[in-house]
N, C-alpha and C positions, 0 to 999 in steps of 0.2 A: 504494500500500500504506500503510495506517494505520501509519506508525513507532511510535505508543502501544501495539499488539500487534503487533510484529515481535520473533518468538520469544518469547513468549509462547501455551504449548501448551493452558493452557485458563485464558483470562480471565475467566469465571464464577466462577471459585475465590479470582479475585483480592481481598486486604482493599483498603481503602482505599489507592489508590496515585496520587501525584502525581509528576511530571515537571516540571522547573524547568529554564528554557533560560538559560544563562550569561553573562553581559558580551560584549564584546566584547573586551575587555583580558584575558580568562579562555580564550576560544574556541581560543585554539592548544591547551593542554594538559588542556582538560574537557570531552567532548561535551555531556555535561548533568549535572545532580545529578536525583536521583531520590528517593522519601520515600513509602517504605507504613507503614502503621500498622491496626493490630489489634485488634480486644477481642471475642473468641468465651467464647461461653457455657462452665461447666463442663465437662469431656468432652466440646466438640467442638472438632475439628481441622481443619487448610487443608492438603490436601498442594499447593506447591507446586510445578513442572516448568519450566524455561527452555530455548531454546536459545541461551545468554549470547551477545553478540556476541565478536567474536576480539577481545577486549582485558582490563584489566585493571580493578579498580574499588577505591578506597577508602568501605570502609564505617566508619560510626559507628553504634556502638551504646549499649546503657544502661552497659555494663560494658567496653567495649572496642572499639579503632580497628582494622582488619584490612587488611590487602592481600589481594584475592580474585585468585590469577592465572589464568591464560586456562585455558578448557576446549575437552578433546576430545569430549566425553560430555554426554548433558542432563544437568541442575544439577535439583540437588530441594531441596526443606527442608520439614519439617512444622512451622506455625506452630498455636500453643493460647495461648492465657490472654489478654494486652496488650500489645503492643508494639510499636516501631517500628524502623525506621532512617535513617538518612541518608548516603547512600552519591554518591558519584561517579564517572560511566565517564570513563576518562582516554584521552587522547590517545594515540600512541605518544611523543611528545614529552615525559610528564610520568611516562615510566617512570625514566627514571635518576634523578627525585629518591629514588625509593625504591631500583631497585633495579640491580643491574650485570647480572642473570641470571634474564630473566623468565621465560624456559622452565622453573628449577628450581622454582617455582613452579604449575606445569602442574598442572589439578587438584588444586590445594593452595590453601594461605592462609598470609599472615606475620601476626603480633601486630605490630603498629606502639606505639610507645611516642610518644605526645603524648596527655599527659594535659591539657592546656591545653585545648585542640578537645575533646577526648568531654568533660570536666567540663562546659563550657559547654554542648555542643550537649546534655550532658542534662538541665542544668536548666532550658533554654528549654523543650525536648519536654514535659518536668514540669509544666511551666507551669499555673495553676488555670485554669479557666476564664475568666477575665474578658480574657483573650489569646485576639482570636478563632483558630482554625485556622490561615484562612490565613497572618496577622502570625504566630504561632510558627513556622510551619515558613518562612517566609521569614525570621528571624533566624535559626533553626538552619541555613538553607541557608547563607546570610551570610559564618556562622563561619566555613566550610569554604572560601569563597570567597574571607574574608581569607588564609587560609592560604595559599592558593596564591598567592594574588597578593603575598604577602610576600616569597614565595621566587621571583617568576618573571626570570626570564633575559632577553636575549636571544637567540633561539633560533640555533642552528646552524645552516647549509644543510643539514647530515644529519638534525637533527631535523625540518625542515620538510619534506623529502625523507621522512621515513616516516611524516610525518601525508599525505601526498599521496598514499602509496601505500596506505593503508589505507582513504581515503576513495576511489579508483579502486575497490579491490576490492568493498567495500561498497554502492557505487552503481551500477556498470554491469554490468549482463547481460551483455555484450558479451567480459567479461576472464572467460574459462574456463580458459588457462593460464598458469602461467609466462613463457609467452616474449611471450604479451600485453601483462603487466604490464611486462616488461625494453623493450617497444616503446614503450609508449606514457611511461615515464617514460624514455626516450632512454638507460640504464643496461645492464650486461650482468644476464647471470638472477644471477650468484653475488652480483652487490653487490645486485637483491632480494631474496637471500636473506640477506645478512650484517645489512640493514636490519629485517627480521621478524625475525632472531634475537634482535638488540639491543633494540629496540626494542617488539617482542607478545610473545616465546616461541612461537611457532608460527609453521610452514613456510606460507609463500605458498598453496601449494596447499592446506594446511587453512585460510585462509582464505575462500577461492574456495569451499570444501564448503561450509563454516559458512552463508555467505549463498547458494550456492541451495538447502542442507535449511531453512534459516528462509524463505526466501521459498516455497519448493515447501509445507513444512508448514501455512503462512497460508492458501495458497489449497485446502489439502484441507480444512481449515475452515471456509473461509469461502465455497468458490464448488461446493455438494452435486455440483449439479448438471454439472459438470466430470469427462469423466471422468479419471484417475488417468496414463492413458497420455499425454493430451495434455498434464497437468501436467509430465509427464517429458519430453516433447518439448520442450517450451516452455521448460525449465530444463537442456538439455544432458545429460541422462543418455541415454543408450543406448535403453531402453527401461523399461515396465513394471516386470521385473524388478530394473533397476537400481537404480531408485528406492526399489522394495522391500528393497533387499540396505542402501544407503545409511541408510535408517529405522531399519532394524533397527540397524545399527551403532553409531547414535548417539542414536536415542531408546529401542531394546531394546521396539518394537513397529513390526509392518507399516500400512505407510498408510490402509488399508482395516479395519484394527482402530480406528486411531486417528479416523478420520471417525465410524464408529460410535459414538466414548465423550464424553464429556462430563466 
């Protein structure tokens, strides 16, 4: 599966968007930094639609640093006029510098106060032309990248303990439930579960949903000729209909509308 459109429901709509992979010194507490940028005509608009991965992401922007927390629901935004961001998906290890209670977060966003980081990362983005593309948005990733590394730790065995279990979730087919995840990282289910509270704001199990409706929704897109049921076979739903029922509840359309749209 292309990870550059995982969750990602219609990449045709997408602006200009880059993906920047992190240090090694960075890697415990930032999946990656990420960087779209815009410039549509008068009256036209981008609507955009995700199905966020289960974690948390520090964005910059022209006016303001955000904590975006975890969702249950696809994520929309309508982009018009210029602009950018610079954002990063954090680890679960790189929640408690922001926050003690990621879950109150759910479907929300914090204003973060570091004016230091958005001033900088906007007057690089600002940048005239004579900074090609890429050199600006590799100093504006930079910034973001000193940042963390300013503050970073040594990490806990709990924190490295729910980056492990996030990347289980996230990578293997194979973990459909609860007691999977409590197996295979040698822990009981409650202490998986007291690590995702801490650490994502969402229950294990909505993790396990999250990445097979992103990975089911990929290949309604991308493989026509598949049909819908062997999609659900193949991703642990029940049948057909479950998969249908799952769509609906978290993109607010059936799979077989969504193939058809564009």
């Amino acid at each position: 599966m292309s990870v550059s459109n995982k969750g990602v429901l219609y990449p045709a709509r997408l602006p200009e968007f880059h993906r920047i992979a992190v240090s090694e010194e960075l890697a415990d507490l930032v999946r990656w930094l990420w960087i779209p940028e815009w410039n549509l005509e008068p009256g036209v608009s981008s609507r955009q639609m995700m199905i966020a991965f289960p974690a948390l992401n520090v964005v910059v922007e022209a006016d303001s640093v955000t904590l975006i927390g975890p969702t249950t629901r696809c994520s929309e935004r309508e982009l018009s006029g210029r602009g950018w961001a610079v954002g990063a998906l954090l680890r679960p290890a790189a929640v408690p510098f922001f926050t003690d209670e990621p879950g109150a977060l759910k479907n929300s966003q914090l204003a973060l106060s570091l004016p230091d980081v958005q001033s900088r990362v906007a007057a690089i983005m600002r940048a005239s032309d004579s900074d090609s593309p890429e050199g600006r948005r590799s100093r504006a990733a930079g910034v973001l990248t000193d940042w963390f590394i300013s503050r970073a730790t040594e990490l806990s065995e709990e924190a490295k303990l729910a980056n492990a279990m996030a990347e289980l979730i996230e990578s293997d087919q194979e973990i459909v439930r609860l007691d999977d995840v409590a197996l295979r990282l040698e822990i009981s289910k409650r202490g998986v579960q007291r690590l995702a509270e801490k650490y994502i704001g969402l229950s294990p199990t909505a993790m396990i949903r999250r990445r097979r409706i992103q990975e089911a929704a990929y290949r309604v897109r991308t493989e026509p000729e598949l049909s819908l049921a062997d999609i659900a076979v193949d991703y642990g739903y029940a049948d057909h209909a479950h998969l249908t029922k799952e769509f609906q509840s978290i993109l607010g359309l059936k799979p077989s509308d969504y193939r058809r749209s564009d």
